[in-house]
FIDO-816785 format. One record per residue (C-alpha): y negated, x negated, z negated; residue in three letters. Coordinates in nm, 3 decimals, always signed. Layout:
+---------+---------+---------+-----+
!       v !       u !       w ! res !
+---------+---------+---------+-----+
!       Y !       X !       Z ! ALA !
...
+---------+---------+---------+-----+
This chain:
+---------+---------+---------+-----+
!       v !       u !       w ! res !
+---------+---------+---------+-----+
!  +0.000 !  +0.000 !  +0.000 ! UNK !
!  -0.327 !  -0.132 !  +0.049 ! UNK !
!  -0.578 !  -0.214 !  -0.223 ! UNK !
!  -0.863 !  -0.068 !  +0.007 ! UNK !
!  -0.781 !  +0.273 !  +0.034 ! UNK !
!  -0.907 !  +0.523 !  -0.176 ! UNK !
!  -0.626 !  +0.679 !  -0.292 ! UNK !
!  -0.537 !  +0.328 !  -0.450 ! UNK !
!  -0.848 !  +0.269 !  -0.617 ! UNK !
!  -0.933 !  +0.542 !  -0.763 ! UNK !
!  -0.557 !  +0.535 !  -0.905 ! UNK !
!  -0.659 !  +0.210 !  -1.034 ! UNK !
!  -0.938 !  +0.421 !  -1.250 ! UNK !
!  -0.714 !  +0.642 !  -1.365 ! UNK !
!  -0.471 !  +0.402 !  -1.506 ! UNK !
!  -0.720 !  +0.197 !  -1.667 ! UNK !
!  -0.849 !  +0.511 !  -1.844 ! UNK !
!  -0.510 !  +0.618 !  -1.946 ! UNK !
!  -0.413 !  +0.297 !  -2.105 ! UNK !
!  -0.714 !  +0.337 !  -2.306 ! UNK !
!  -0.651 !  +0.669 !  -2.393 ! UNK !
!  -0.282 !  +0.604 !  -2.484 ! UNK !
!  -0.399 !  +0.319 !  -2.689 ! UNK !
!  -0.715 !  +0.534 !  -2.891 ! UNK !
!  -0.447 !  +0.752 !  -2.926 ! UNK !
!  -0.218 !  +0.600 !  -3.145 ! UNK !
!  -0.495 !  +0.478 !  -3.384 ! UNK !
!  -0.572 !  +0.867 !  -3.412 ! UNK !
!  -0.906 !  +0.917 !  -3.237 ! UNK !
!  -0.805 !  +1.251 !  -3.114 ! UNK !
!  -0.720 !  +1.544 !  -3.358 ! UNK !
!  -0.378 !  +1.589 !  -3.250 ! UNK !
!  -0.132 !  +1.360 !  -3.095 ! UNK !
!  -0.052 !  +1.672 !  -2.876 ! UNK !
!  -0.400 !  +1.639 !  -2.742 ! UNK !
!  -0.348 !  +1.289 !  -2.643 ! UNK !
!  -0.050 !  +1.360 !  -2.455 ! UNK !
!  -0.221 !  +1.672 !  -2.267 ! UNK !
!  -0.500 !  +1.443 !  -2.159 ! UNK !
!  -0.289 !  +1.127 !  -2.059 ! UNK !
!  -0.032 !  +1.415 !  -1.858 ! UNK !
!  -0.401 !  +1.538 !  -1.719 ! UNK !
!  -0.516 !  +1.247 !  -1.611 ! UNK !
!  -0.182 !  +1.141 !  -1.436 ! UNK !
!  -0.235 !  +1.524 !  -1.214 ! UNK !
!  -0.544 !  +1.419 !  -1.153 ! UNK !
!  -0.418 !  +1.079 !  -0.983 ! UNK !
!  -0.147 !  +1.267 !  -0.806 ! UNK !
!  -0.273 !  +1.539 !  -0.634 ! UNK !
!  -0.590 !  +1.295 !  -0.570 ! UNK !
!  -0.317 !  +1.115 !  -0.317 ! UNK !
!  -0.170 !  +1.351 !  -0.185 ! UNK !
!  -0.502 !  +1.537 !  -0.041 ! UNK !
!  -0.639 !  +1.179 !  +0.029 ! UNK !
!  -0.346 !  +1.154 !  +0.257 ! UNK !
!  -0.290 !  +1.471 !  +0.435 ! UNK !
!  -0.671 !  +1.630 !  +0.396 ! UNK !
!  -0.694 !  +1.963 !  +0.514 ! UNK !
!  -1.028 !  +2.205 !  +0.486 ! UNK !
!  -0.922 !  +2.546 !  +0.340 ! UNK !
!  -1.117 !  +2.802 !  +0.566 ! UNK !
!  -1.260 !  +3.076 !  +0.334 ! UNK !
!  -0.998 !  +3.316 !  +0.488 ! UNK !
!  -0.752 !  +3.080 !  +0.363 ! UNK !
!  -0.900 !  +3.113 !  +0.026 ! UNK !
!  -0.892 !  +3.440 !  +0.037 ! UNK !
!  -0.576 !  +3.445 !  +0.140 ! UNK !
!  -0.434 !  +3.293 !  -0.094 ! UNK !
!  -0.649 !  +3.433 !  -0.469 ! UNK !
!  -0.450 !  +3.747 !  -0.308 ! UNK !
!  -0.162 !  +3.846 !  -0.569 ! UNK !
!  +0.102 !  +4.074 !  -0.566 ! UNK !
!  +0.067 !  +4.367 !  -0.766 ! UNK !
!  +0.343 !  +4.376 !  -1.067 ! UNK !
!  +0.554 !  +4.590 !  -1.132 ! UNK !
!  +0.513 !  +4.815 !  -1.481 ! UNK !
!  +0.788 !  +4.787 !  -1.765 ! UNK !
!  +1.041 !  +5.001 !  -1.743 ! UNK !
!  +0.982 !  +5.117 !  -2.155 ! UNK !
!  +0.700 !  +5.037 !  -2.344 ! UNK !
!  +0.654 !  +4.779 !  -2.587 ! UNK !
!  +0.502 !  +4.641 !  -2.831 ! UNK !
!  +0.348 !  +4.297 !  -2.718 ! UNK !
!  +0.430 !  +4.015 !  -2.942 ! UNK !
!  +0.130 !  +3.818 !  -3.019 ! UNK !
!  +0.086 !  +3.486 !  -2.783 ! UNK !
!  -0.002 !  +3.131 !  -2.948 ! UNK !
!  -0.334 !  +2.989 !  -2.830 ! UNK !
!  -0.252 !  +2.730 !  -2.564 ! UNK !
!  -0.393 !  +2.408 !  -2.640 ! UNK !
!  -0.685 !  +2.312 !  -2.394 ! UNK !
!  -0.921 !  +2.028 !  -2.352 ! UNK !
!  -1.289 !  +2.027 !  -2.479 ! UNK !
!  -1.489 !  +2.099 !  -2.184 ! UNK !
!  -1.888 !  +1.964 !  -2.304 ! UNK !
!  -2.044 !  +1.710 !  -2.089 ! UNK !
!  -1.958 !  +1.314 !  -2.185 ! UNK !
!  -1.677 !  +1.465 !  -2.483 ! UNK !
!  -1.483 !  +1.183 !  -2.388 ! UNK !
!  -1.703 !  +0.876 !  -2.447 ! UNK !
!  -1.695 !  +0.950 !  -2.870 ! UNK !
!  -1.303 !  +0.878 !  -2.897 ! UNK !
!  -1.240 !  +0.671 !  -2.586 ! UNK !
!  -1.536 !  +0.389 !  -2.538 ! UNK !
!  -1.362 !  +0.276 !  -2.254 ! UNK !
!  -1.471 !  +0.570 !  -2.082 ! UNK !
!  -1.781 !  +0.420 !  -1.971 ! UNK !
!  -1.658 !  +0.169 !  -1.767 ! UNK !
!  -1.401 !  +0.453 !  -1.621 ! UNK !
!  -1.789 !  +0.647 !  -1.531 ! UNK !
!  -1.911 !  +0.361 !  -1.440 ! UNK !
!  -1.642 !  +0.209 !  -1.165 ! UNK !
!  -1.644 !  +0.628 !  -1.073 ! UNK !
!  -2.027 !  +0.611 !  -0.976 ! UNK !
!  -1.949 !  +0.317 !  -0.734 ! UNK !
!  -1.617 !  +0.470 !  -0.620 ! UNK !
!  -1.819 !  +0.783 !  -0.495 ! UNK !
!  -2.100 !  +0.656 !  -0.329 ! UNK !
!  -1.839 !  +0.514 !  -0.079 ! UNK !
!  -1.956 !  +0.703 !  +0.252 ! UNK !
!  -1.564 !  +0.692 !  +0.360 ! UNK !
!  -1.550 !  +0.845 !  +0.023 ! UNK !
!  -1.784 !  +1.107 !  +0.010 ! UNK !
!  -1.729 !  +1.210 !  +0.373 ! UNK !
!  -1.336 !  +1.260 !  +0.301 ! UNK !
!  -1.450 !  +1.473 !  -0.056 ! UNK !
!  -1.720 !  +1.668 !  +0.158 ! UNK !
!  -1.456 !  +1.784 !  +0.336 ! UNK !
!  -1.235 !  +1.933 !  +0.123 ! UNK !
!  -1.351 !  +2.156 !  -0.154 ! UNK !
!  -1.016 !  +2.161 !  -0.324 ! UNK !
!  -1.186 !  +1.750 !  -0.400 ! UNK !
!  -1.456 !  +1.943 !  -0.607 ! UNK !
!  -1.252 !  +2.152 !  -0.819 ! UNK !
!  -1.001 !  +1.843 !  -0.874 ! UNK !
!  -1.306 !  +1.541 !  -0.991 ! UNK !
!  -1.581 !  +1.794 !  -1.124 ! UNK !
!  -1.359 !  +1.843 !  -1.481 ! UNK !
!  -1.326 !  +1.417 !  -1.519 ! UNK !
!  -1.719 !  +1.372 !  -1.427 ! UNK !
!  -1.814 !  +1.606 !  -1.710 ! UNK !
!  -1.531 !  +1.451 !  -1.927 ! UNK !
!  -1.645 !  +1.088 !  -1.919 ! UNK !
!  -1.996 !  +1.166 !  -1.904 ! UNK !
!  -2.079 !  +1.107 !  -1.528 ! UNK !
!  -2.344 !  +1.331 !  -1.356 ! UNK !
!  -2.192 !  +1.477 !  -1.047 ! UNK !
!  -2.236 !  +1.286 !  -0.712 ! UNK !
!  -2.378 !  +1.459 !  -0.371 ! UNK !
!  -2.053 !  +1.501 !  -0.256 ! UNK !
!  -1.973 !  +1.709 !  -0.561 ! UNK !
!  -2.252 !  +1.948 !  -0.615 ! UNK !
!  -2.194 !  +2.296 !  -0.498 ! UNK !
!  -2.473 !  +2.361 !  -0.252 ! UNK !
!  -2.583 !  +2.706 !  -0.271 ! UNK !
!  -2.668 !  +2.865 !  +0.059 ! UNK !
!  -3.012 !  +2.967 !  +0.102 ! UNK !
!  -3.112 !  +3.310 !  +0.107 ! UNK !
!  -3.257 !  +3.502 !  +0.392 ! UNK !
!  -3.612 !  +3.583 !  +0.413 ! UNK !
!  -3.724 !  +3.937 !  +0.280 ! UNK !
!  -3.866 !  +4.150 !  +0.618 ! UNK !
!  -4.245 !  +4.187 !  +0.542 ! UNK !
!  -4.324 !  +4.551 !  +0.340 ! UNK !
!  -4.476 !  +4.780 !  +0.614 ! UNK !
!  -4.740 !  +5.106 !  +0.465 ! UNK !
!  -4.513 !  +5.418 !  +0.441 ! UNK !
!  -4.744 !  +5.691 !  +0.440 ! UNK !
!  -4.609 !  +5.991 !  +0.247 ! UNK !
!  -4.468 !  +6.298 !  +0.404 ! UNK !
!  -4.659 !  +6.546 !  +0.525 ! UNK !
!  -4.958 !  +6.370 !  +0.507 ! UNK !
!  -5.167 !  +6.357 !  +0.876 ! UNK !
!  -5.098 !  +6.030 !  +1.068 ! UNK !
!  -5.420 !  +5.764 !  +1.019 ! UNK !
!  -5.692 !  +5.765 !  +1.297 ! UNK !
!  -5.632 !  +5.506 !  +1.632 ! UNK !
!  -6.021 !  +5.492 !  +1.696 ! UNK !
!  -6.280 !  +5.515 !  +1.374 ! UNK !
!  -6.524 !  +5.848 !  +1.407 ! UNK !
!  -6.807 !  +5.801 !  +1.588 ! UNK !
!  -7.164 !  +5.878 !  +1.403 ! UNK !
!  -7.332 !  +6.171 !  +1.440 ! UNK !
!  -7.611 !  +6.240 !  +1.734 ! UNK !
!  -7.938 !  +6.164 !  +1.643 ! UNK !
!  -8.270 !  +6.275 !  +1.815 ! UNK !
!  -8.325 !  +6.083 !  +2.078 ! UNK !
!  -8.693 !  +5.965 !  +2.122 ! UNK !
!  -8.778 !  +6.231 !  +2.415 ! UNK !
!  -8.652 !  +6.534 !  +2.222 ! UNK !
!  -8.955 !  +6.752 !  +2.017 ! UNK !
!  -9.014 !  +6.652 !  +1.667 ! UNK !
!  -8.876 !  +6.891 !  +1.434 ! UNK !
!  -9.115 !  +7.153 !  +1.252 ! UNK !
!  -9.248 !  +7.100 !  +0.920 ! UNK !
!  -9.258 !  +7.356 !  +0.670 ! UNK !
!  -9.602 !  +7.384 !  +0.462 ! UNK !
!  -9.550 !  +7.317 !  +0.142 ! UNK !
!  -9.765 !  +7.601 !  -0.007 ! UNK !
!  -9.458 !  +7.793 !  +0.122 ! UNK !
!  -9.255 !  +7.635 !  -0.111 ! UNK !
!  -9.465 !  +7.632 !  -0.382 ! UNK !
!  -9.338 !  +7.840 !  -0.714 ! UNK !
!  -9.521 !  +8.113 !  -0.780 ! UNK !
!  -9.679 !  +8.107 !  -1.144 ! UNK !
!  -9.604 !  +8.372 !  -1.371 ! UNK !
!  -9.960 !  +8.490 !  -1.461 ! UNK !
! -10.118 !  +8.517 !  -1.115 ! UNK !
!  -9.894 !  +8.807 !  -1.021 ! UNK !
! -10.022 !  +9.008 !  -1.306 ! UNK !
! -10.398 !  +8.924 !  -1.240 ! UNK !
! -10.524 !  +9.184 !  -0.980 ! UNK !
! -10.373 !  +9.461 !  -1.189 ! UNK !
! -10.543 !  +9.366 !  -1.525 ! UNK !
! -10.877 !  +9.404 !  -1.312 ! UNK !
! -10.822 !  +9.739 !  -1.154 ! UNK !
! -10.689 !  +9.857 !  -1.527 ! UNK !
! -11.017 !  +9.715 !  -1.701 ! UNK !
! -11.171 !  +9.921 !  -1.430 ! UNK !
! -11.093 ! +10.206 !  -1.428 ! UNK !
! -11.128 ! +10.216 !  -1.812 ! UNK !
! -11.417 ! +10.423 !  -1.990 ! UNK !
! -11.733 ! +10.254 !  -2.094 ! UNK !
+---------+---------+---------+-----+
């Protein structure tokens, strides 16, 4: 096999990191020695499935995908019963870097990661194949490594919203094409309009109505 490749070196990583975790192990850095044993068997997936899409890389269409997250329905029990309760399966921590606290040698893993990705061979062969992404994403966030370009899960863009156009509510009369035009005004032949006198308009004062009668009553009226 050929040292070059990068299905050798990056199982070169991998084996440094799980001699390092073996050895941590036995001193008891982890809680449990079953933990040590799920993240050395981990690790060792990792490497293994690492070569085998490194060798025969495929790109999973999304029908593919589709295809296969499609199960088969299953079939209900004949008689009910009473479901015994399950133990908790024992998982690995999944914050960012949880690995560097019991493992120091985990920063040299990160570090000889960093160079291994920003191989363009590399990155062009992980870019290819998201089933890459979902295999290295868990180890980056385990040894404390921020994910490369050829990791990150580009989000497509989205479209641009069609501008808003004016609804006018129903019923109401459709706007105007052309503005109103202004209304006719005398032209500077036509005859000037009358004016009224203003006497005519004047308000007639309350007292001078009753004036010509007080005279002809005074009169009239016996000496």
């Amino acid at each position: 096999m050929n040292a070059a490749t990068p299905s050798a070196r990056f199982a070169g990583i991998i084996e440094y990191l799980c001699q390092a975790v073996a050895t941590w192990g036995v001193k008891g850095a982890f809680a449990s020695p079953l933990l040590t044993i799920l993240l050395w068997t981990r690790l060792r997936h990792i490497a293994v499935r690492f070569k085998a899409l490194a060798n025969a890389p495929r790109r999973v269409t999304p029908l593919q995908r589709r295809a296969a997250q499609k199960r088969e329905p299953q079939p209900a029990p004949a008689s009910p019963e009473i479901p015994s309760p399950k133990p908790v399966p024992l998982s690995l921590p999944r914050r960012f870097g949880w690995l560097l606290a019991p493992v120091p040698e985990a920063r040299v893993a990160a570090s000889q990661l960093r160079f291994f990705f920003s191989d363009p061979a590399v990155a062009v062969m992980i870019e290819a194949d998201p089933r890459f992404g979902r295999l290295l994403r868990p180890l980056c966030r385990a040894v404390g490594l921020r994910l490369p370009p050829c990791l990150r899960i580009v989000k497509p863009a989205r479209p641009a919203a069609p501008p808003l156009r004016f609804q006018r509510p129903l019923g109401s009369p459709e706007p105007c094409a052309t503005p109103p035009e202004p209304p006719e005004t005398a032209g500077a032949g036509s005859a000037p309009a009358r004016r009224v006198p203003p006497s005519i308009h004047a308000p007639v004062q309350p007292g001078r109505a009753a004036q010509p009668l007080l005279y002809r009553t005074l009169a009239r009226a016996p000496p």
